[in-house]
N, C-alpha and C positions, 0 to 999 in steps of 0.2 A: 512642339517636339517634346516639352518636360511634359506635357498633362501626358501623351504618349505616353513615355518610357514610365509613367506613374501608373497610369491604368494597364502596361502589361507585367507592370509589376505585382499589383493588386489583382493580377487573374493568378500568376503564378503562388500568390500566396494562397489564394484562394482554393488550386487544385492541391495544393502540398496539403489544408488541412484537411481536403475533402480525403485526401487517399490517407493521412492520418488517421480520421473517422473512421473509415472505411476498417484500417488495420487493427482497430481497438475494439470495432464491432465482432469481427471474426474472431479475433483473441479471448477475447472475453464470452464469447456463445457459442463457439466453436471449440478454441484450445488451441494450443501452442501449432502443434501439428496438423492444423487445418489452415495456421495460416501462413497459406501460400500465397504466391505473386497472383496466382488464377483468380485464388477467390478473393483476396481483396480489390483488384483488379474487379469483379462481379461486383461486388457490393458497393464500391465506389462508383459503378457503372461508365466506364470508360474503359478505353482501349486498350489492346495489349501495347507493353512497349512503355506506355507514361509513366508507368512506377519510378525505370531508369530516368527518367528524363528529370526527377524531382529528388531521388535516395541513390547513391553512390550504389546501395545493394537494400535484399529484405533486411538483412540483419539491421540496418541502418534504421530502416522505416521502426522495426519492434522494437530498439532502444529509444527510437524518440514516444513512440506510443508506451513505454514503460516511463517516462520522463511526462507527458501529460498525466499518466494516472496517478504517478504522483503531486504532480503539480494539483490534482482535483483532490485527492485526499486532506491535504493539508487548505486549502478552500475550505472543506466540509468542515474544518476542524478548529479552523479560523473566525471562520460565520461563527460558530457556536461560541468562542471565545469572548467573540466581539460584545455577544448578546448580554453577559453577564448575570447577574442571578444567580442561581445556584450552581457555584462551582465545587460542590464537596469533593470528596475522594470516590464516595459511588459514583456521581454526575460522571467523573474524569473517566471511572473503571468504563461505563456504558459508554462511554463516548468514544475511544479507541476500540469496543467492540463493536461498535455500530460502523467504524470506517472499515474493521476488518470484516465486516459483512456488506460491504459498497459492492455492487456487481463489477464495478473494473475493477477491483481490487482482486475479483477471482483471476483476474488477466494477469496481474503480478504473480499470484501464487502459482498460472501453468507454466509461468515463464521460469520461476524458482526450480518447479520438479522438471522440467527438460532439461537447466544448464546443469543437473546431476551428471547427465552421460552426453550431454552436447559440448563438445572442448570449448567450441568457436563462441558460441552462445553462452557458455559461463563466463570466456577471458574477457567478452564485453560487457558482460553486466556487472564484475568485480567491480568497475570504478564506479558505475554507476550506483552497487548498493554501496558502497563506501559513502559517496556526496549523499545517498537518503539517508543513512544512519547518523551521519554528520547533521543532517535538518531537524532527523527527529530530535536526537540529543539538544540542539540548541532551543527547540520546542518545549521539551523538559526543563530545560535551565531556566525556561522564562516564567514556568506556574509558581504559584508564589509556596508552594510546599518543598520546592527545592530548597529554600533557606533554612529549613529543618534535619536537611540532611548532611552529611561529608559527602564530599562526589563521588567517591567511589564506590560504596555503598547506593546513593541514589542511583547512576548508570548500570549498576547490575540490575536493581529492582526495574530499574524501565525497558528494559531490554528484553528482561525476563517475562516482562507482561505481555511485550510487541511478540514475540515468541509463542507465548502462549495463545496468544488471541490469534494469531497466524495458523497454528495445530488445530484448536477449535472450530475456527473457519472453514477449516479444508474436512474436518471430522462431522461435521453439524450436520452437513443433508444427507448422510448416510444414517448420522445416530443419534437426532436430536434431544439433549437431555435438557430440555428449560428450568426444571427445578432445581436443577444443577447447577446450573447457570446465572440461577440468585442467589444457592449458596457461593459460590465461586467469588461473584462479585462485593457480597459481602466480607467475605476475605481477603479477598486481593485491595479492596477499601481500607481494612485494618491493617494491612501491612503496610500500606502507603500512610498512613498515619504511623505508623513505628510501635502500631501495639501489637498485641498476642491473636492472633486465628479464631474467632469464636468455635466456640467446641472443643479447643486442645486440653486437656488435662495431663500437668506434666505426672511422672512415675517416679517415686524417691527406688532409688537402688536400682540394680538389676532386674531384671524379669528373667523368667525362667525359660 
């Protein structure tokens, strides 16, 4: 009777990740608006009807599938940590660009521009971008460049970059600028160091 109720357990988990999969596929290749019950439903290749059977509702299923991709973001970001070697200010700059160009990360960003004018779909993703920015931040806290900084100052600077690497993401396959993109990095390096922009020359006085 226990191996039973163990093995219909281990089916039921097994279909929740499969229509999981299923919702992060379409999210992310599709876009917010393609994912419907039908087509995840398709792509998990099962019946109509099982979505309910496993998610209270869709919106249910895309917050948990916004909750795996982050959960894989910080994975990608972790492995790297782990690895050691060169952790400079550049290594740090490319390595949150490299997660803001992870293919399920494009799933977070369709999900970001729908809760614009989606009520239902912004008042559930509030908590949940509140606990990511609560992870990123303690992610910050833990490089050892934080001990360089006051907090308040460092969490604008890191916010300001997750920000920007977010706008660049979404801008990139329309207007790819890569030499841009080294200078950028080299910059947003020097500022995480607490130095000056290469290139800035300050101006004594007013200009005209």
């Amino acid at each position: 009777m226990g191996d039973s109720r163990r093995t219909q357990q281990e089916r039921r988990d097994a279909m929740r990740a499969r229509l999981l999969e299923a919702a992060i596929t379409v999210l992310t290749e599709r876009g917010y608006a393609a994912t419907t019950a039908k087509n995840v439903l398709s792509e998990a290749g099962v019946s109509a009807g099982a979505l309910y059977r496993y998610f209270p509702s869709l919106v249910d299923l895309v917050i948990e599938a916004a909750e795996e991709i982050r959960r894989r973001q910080f994975a990608a970001v972790g492995e790297r940590l782990a690895e050691g070697g060169d952790l400079s200010e550049e290594v740090l700059v490319d390595l949150l660009r490299r997660v803001s160009r992870m293919p399920v990360t494009g799933g977070w960003y369709d999900l970001l521009v729908a809760a614009r004018t989606d009520a239902d779909l912004r008042e559930r993703l509030a908590a949940f971008t509140e606990r990511y920015h609560d992870d990123i931040w303690a992610l910050a806290r833990s490089l050892p460049l934080a001990q360089r900084w006051e907090e308040p100052a460092y969490r604008m600077v890191v916010f300001s970059l997750v920000h920007l690497f977010d706008g660049e993401a979404i801008a990139a396959p329309l207007h790819p600028e890569p030499e841009l993109e080294v200078r950028r990095t080299e910059a947003l390096a020097a500022l995480l160091r607490g130095g000056a922009i290469p290139g800035y020359r300050p101006v004594d006085g007013p200009t005209a």
